[in-house]
LOZA-594152 format. One record per residue: x negated, z, y negated of N, C-alpha, C in turn; residue in three letters. Coordinates in steps of 0.02 Angstrom, whole numbers, padded with zeros to 5 digits, always signed. Layout:
BEGIN
XZYXZYXZYALA...
***
This chain:
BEGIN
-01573+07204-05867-01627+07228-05911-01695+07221-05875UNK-01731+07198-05904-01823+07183-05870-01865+07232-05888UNK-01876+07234-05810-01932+07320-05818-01976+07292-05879UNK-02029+07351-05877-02076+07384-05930-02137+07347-05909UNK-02128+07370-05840-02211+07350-05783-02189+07297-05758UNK-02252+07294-05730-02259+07224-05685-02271+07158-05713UNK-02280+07099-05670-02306+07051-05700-02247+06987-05664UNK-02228+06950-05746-02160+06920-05721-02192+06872-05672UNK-02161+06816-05659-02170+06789-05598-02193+06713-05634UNK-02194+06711-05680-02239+06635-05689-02302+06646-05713UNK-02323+06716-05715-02382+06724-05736-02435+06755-05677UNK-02411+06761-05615-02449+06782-05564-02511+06752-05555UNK-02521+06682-05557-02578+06624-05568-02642+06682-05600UNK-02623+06673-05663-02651+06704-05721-02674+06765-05699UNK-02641+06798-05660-02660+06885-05639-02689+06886-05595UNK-02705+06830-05553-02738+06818-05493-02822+06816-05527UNK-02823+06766-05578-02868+06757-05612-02915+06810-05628UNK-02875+06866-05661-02900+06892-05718-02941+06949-05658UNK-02892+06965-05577-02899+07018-05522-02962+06972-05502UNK-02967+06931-05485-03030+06893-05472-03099+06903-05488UNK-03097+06903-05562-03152+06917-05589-03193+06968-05572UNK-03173+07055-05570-03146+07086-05578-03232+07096-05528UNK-03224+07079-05451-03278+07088-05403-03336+07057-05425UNK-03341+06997-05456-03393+06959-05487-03441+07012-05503UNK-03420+07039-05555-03466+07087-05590-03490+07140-05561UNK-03451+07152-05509-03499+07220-05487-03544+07245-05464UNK-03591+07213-05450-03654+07218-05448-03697+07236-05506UNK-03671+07201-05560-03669+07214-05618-03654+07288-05649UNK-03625+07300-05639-03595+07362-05654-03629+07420-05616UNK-03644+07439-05566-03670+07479-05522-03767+07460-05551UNK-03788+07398-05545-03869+07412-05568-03863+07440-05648UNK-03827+07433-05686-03809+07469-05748-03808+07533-05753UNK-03755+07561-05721-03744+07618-05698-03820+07660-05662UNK-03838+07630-05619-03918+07664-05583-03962+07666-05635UNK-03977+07611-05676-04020+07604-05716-04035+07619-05786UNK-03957+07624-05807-03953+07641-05886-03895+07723-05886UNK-03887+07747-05828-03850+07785-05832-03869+07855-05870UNK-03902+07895-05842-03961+07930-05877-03988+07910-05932UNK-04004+07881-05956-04035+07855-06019-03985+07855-06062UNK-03915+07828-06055-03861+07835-06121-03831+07895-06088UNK-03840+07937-06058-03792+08003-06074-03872+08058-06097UNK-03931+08023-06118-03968+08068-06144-03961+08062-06222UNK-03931+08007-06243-03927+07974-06315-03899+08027-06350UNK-03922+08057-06390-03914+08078-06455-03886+08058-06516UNK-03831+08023-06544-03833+07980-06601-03839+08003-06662UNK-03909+07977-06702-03921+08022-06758-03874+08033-06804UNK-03828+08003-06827-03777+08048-06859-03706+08001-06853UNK-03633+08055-06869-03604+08022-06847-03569+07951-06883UNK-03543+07918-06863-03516+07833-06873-03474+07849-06922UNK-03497+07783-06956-03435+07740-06998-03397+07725-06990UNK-03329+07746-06982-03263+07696-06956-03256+07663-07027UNK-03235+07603-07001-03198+07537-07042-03121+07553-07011UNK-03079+07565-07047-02989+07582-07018-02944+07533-07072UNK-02875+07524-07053-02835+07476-07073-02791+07446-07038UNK-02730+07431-07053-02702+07401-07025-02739+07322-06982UNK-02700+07301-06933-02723+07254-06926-02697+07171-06983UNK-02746+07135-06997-02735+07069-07018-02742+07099-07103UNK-02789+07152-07137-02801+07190-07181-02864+07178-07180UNK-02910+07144-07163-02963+07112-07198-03035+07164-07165UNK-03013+07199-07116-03056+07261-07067-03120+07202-07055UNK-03117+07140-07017-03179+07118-06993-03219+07092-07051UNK-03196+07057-07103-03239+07027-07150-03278+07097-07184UNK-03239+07174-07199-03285+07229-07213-03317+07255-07162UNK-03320+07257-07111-03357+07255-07047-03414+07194-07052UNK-03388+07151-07040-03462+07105-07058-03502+07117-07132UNK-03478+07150-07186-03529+07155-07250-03548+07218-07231UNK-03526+07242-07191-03559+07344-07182-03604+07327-07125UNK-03613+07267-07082-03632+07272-07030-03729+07208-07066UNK-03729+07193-07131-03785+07184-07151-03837+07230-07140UNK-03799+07300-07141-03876+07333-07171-03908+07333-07125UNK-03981+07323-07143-04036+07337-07056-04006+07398-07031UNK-04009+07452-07048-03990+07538-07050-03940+07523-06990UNK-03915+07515-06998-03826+07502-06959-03831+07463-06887UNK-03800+07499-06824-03784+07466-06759-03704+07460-06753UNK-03707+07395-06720-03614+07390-06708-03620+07383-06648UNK-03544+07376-06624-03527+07360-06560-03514+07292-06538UNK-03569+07242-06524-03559+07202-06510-03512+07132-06473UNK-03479+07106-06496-03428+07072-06427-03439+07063-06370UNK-03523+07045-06340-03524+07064-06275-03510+07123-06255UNK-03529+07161-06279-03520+07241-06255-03450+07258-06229UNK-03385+07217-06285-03328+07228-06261-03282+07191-06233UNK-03334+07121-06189-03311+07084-06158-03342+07111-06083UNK-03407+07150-06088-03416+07181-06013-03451+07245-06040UNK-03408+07301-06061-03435+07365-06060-03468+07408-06002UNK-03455+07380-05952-03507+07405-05894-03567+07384-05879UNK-03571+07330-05898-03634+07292-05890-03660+07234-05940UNK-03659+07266-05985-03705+07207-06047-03766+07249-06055UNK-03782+07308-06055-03850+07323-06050-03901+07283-05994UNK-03883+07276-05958-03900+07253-05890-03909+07159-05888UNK-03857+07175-05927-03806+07075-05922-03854+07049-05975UNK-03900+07090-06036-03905+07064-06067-03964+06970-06074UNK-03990+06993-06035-04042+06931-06010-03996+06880-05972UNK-03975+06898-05924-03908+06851-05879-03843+06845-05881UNK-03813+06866-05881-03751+06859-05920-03722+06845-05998UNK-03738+06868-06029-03736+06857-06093-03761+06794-06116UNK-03805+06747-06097-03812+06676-06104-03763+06624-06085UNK-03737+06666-06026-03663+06622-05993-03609+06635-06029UNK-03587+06673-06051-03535+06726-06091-03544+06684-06168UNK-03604+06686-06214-03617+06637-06267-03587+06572-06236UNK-03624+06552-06192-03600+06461-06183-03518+06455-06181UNK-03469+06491-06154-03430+06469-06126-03384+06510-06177UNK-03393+06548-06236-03335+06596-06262-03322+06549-06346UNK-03274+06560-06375-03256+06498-06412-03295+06522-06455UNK-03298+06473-06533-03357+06488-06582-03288+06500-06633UNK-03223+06515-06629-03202+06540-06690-03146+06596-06653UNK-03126+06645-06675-03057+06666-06665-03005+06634-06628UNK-02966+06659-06596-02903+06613-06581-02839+06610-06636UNK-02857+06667-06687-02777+06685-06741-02801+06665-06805UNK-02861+06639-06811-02885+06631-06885-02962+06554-06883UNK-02996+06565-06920-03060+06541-06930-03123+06557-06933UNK-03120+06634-06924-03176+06691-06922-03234+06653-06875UNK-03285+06656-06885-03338+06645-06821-03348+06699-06758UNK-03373+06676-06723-03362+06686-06662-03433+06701-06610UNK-03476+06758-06603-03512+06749-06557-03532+06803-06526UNK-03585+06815-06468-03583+06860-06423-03629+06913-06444UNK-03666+06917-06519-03681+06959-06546-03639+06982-06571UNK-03583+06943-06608-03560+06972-06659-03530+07037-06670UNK-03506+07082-06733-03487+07132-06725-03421+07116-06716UNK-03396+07173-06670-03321+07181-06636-03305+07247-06641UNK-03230+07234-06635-03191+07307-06619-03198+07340-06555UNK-03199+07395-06544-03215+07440-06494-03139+07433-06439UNK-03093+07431-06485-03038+07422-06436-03019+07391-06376UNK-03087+07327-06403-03056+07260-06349-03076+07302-06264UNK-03174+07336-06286-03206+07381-06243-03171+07444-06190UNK-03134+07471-06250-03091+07525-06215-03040+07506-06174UNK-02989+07445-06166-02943+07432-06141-02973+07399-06053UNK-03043+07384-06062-03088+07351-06004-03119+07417-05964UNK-03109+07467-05988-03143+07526-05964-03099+07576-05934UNK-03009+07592-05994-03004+07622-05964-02906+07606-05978UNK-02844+07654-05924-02801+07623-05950-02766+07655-06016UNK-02803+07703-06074-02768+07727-06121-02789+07671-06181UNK-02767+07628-06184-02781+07572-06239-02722+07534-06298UNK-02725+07527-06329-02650+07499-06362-02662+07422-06318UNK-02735+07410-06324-02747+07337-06298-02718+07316-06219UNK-02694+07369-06183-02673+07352-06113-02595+07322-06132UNK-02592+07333-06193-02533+07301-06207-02521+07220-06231UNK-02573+07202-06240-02578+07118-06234-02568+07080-06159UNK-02567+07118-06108-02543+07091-06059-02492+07112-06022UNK-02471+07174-06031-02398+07221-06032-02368+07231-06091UNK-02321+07164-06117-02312+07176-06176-02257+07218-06192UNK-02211+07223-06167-02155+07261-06151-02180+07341-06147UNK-02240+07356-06092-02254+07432-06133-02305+07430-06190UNK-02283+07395-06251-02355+07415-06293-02308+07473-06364UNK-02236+07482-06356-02221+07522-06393-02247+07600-06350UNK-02244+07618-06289-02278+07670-06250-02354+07685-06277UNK-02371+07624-06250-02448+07635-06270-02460+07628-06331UNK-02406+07635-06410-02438+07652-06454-02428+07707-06477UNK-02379+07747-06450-02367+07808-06466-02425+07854-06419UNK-02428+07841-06380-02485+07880-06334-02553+07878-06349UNK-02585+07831-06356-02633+07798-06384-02659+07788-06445UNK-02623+07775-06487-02648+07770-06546-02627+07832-06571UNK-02555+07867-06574-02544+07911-06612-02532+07975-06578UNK-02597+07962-06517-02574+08038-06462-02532+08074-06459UNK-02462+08052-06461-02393+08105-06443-02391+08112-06383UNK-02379+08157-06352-02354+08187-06274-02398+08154-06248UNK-02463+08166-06251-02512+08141-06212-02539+08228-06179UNK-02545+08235-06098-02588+08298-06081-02665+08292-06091UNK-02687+08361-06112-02751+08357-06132-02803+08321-06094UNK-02797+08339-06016-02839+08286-05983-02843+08222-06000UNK-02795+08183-06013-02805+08146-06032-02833+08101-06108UNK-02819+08154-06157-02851+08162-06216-02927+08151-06213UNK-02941+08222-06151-03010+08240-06154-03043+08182-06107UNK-03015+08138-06052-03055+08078-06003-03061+08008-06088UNK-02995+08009-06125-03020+07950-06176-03076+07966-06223UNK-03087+08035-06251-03149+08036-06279-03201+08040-06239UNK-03196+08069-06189-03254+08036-06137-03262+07964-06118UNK-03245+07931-06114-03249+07859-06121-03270+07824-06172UNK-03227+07867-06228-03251+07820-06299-03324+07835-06321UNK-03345+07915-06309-03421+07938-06327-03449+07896-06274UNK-03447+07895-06229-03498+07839-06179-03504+07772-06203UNK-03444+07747-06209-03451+07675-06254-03515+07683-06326UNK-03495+07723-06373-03534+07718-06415-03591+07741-06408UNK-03614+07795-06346-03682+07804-06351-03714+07736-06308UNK-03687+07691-06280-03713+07632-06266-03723+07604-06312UNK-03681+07592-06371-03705+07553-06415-03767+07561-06464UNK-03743+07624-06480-03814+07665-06502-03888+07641-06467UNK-03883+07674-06391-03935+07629-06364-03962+07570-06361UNK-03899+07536-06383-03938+07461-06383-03945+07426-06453UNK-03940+07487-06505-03949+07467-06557-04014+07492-06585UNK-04040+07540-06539-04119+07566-06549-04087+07625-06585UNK-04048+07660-06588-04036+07720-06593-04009+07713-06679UNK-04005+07670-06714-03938+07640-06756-03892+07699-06771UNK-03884+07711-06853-03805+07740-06858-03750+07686-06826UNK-03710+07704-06797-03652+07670-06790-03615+07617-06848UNK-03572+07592-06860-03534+07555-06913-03490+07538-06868UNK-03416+07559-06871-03377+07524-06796-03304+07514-06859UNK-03278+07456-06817-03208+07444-06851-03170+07433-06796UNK-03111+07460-06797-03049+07475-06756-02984+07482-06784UNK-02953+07427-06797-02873+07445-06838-02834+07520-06801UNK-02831+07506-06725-02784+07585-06685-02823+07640-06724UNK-02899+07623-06725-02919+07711-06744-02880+07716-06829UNK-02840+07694-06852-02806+07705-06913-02755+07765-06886UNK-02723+07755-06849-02705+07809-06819-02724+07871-06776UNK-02786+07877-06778-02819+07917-06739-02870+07964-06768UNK-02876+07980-06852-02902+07998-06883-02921+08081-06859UNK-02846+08113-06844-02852+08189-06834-02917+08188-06782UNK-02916+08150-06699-02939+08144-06651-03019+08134-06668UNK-03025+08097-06725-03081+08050-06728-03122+08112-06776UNK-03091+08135-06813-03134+08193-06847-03150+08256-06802UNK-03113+08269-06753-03105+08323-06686-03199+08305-06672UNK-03213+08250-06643-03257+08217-06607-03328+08221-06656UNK-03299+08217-06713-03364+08173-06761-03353+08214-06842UNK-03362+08269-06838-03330+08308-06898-03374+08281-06957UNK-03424+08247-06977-03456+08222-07028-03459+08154-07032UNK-03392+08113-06980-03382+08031-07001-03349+08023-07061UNK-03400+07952-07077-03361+07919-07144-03313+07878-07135UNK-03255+07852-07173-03197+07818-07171-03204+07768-07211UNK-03213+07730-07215-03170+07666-07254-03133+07638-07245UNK-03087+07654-07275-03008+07637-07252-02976+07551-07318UNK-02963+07500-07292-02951+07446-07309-02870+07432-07327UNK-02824+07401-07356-02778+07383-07368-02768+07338-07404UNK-02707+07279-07386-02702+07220-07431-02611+07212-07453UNK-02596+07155-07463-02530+07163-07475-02472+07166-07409UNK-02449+07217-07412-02398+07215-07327-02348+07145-07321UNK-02333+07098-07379-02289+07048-07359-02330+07014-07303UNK-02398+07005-07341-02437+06948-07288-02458+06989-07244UNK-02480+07061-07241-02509+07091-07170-02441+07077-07123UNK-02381+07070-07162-02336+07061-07077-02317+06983-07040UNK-02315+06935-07109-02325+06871-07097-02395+06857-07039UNK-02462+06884-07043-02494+06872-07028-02497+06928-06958UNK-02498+06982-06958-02483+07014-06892-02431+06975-06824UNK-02363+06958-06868-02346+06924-06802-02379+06854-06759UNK-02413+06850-06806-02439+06785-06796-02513+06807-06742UNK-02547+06856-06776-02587+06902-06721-02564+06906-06631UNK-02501+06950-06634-02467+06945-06584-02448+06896-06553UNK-02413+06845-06582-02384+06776-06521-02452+06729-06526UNK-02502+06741-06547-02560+06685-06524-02598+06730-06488UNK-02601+06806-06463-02623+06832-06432-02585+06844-06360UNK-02525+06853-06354-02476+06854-06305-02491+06787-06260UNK-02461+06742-06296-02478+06678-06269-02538+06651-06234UNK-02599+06688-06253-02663+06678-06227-02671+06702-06145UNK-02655+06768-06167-02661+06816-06111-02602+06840-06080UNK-02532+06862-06101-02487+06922-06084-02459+06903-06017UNK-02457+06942-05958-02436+06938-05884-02363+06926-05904UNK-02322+06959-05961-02268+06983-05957-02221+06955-06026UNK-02164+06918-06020-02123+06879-06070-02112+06939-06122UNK-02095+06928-06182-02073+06969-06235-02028+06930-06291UNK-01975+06961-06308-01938+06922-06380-01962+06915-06436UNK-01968+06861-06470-01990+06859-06527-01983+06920-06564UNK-01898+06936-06575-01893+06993-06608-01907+07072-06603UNK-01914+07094-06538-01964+07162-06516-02044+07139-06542UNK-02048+07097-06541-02129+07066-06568-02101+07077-06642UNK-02080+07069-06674-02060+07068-06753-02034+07136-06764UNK-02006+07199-06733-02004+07265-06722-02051+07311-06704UNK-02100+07298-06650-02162+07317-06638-02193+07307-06721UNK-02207+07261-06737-02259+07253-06791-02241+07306-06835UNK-02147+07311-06874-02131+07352-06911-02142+07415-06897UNK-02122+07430-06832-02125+07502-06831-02218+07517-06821UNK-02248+07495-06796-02321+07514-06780-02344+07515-06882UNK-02340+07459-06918-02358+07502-06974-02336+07542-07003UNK-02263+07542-07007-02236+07610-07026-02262+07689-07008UNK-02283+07675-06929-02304+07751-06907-02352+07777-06913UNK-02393+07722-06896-02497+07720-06926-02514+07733-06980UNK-02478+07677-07010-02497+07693-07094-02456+07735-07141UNK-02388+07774-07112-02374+07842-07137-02397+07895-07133UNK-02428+07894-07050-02468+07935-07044-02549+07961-07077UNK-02580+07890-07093-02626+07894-07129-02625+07931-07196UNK-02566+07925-07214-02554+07934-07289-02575+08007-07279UNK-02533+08051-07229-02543+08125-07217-02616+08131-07178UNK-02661+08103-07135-02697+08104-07100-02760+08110-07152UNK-02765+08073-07225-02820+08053-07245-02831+08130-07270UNK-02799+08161-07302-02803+08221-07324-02847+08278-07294UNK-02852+08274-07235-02892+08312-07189-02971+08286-07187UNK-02987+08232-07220-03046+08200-07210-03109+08243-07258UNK-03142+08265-07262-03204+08307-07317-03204+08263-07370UNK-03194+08303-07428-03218+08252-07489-03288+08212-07484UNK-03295+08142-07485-03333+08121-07513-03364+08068-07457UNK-03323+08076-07389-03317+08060-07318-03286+07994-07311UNK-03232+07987-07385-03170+07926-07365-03176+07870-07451UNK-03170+07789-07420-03155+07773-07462-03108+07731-07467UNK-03071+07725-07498-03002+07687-07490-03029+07579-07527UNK-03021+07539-07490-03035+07487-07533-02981+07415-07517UNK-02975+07398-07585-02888+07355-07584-02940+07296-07569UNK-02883+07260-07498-02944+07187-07482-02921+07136-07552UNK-02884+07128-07595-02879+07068-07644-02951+07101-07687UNK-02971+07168-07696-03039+07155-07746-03111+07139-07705UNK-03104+07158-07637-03175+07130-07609-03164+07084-07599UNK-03114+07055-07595-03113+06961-07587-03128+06933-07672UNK-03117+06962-07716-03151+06949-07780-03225+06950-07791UNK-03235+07018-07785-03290+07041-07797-03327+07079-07734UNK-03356+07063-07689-03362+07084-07643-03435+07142-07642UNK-03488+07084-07678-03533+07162-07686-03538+07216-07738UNK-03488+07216-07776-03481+07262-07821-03454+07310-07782UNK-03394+07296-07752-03350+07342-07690-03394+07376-07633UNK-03440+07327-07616-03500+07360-07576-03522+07391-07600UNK-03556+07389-07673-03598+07431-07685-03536+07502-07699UNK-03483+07492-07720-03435+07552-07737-03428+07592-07675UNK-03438+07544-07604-03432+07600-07543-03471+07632-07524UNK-03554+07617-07557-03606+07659-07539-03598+07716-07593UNK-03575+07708-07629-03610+07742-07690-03551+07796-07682UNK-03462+07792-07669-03441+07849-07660-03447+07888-07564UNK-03480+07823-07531-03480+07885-07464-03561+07912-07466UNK-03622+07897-07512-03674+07933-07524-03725+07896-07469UNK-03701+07823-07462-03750+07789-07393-03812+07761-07418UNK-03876+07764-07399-03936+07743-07422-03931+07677-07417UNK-04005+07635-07445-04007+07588-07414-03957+07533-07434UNK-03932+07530-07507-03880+07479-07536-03930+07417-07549UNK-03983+07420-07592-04034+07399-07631-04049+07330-07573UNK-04081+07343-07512-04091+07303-07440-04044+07255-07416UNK-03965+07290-07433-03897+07279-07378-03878+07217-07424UNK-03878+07243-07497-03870+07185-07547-03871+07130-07543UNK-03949+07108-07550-03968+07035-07510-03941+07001-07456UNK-03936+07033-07407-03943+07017-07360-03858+06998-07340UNK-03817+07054-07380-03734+07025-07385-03734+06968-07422UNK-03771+06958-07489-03774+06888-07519-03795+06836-07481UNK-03816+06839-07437-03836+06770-07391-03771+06761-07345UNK-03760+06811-07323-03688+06833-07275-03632+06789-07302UNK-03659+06808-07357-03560+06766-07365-03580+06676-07407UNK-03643+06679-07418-03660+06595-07430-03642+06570-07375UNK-03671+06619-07308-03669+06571-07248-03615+06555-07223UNK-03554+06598-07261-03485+06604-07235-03448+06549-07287UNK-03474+06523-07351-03433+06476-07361-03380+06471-07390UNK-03350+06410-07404-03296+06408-07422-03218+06420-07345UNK-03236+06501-07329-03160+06504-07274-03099+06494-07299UNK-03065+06452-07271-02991+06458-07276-02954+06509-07237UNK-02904+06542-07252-02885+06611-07209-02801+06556-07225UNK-02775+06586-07166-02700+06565-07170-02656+06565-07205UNK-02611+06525-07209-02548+06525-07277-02488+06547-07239UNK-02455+06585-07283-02377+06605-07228-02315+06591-07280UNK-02271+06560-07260-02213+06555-07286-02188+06621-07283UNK-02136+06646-07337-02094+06699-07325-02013+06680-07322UNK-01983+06718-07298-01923+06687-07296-01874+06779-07337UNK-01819+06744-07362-01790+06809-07387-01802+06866-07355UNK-01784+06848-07274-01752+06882-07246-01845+06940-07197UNK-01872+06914-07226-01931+06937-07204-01970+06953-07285UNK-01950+06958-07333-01972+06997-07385-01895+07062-07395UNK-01858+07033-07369-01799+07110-07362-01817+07148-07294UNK-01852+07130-07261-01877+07186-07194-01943+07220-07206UNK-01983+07185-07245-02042+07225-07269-02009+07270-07314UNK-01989+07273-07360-01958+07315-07405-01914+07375-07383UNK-01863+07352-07351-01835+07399-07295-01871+07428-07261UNK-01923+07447-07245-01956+07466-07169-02041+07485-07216UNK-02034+07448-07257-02137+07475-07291-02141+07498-07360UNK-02063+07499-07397-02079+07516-07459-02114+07584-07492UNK-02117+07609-07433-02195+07663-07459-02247+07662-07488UNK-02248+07595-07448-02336+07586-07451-02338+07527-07497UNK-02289+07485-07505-02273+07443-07578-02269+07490-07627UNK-02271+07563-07662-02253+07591-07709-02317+07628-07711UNK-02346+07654-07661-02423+07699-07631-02466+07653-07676UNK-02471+07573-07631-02529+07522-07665-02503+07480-07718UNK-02440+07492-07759-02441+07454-07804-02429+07388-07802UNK-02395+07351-07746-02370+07294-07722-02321+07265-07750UNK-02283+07202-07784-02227+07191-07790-02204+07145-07731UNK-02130+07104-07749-02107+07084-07710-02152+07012-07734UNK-02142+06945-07677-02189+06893-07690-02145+06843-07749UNK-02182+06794-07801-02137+06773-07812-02091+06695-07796UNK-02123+06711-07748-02095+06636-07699-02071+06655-07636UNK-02029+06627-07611-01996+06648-07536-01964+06570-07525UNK-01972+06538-07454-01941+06493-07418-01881+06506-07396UNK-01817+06490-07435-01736+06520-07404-01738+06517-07321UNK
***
């Protein structure tokens, strides 16, 4: 049986690499620290953030990029969560190198790609600290640990509860800062599970919570995973714990949500199915300002209408289904096929 930890042995190269880097920056990190340290633990953020939540491969970044139009609105940039210690700092020098050399699309899709762009906070947290689901792209073997701990804080001790929201409030009051003092707008598929935690922190955040059809969120999740594994992971994994991970992580997240949303203040949460904003996208926009009470639609409007000219005709991926993977979604998600109104597909590849 193959431990949990450690890093197998054809990937040492790779770990050498990644330990390498690691000193580069620190200089980086320390004039950051002297210079911007004080200044983001004086940050104030005028009110609290938008989470964007959802499973992953549920359509979170394309509503992240139309929420992330409005002038009003600061995100968390991909530099930020490619060097959370030092992109304040990095931003004149580093961050020109970081643009040149980082790809211009996704590695799992066609999405664009750049060192402004808005990103998930996750990638940030896993670079900062080790309570991340993301430390599990290179320990793949513990990422069922780290999702129970992590995303859905079971048997986690409070210290440690209390060092990840300290981490995560520091992250965002950086961003804040470098957004000129910006409401937040952040998207994070884990914080789908982290709702209780996330209202603890931020008792007047808004939710927009996303969902599409689960055949293709799992067609397309595994596909997340083995083009992400493959990129990065120190550590071998079976296809099929990769095809178990996926099941059980939505099952637990998004059961939990079901009970989790309930706790949210009326008028705080909006639920939106990705097949109608892929229809109609600023009608849906305008439906998310208008039930979470957000100013500033009239401005965001425009400016999403250019957003998605500039975006074009995207192609997003096609997935075969096979029986035997429309009888495991069903087995394992028919909740949330009956919750959102899903049928079975009517095509399947024997």
């Amino acid at each position: 049986m193959r431990s949990s930890s450690g890093v197998d042995r054809r990937y040492r190269s790779r770990a050498c690499q990644i330990t390498l880097l690691s000193p580069l920056t620190a200089p980086l990190r320390l004039a950051e620290r002297a210079y911007y340290g004080r200044k983001v633990r004086a940050v104030e953020m005028p009110q609290d953030p938008i989470f964007v939540i959802g499973h992953w491969r549920t359509g979170t970044t394309y509503l992240h990029n139309l929420l992330a139009q409005d002038p009003a609105l600061g995100v968390v940039p991909t530099f930020q969560t490619l060097a959370p210690n030092s992109f304040l700092i990095g931003n004149k020098t580093l961050k020109p190198l970081i643009a040149f050399i980082m790809p211009r699309k996704r590695h799992t899709d066609n999405v664009p790609l750049a060192a402004d762009s808005p990103q998930e906070e996750e990638f940030a947290l896993c670079n900062l600290c080790p309570y991340s689901l993301y430390a599990g792209w290179y320990f793949p073997r513990q990422m069922r640990e780290l999702f129970r701990k992590y995303v859905l804080f079971r048997d986690v001790p409070p210290e440690v509860l209390g060092e990840w929201k300290r981490v995560y409030t520091e992250l965002l009051k950086k961003a804040c800062y470098n957004a000129g003092g910006r409401r937040l707008v952040l998207k994070n598929p884990a914080n789908t599970g982290r709702v209780p935690v996330l209202l603890d922190m931020f008792p007047n955040a808004k939710f927009v919570h996303i969902y599409r059809d689960p055949f293709v969120v799992y067609k397309s999740t595994q596909l997340l995973h083995k083009a992400t594994l493959d990129m990065i992971a120190l550590q071998d994994i079976d296809e099929a714990e990769i095809r178990d991970n996926v099941l059980m992580f939505f099952k637990e997240m998004v059961g939990g949500y079901f009970e989790d949303k309930e706790r949210i203040p009326a008028g705080n949460l909006v639920d939106v199915r990705y097949e109608d904003l892929e229809k109609r996208p600023i009608d849906e926009l305008e439906r998310i300002y208008k039930t979470l009470g957000l100013p500033g639609f009239a401005e965001t409007r425009g400016r999403a209408e250019n957003y998605l000219e500039k975006l074009g005709t995207y192609k997003k991926n096609k997935f075969a289904l096979s029986r035997q993977d429309i009888d495991r979604v069903k087995n394992h998600w028919q909740f949330a096929l009956d919750a959102w109104g899903y049928g079975e597909p009517a095509e399947a590849v024997p």
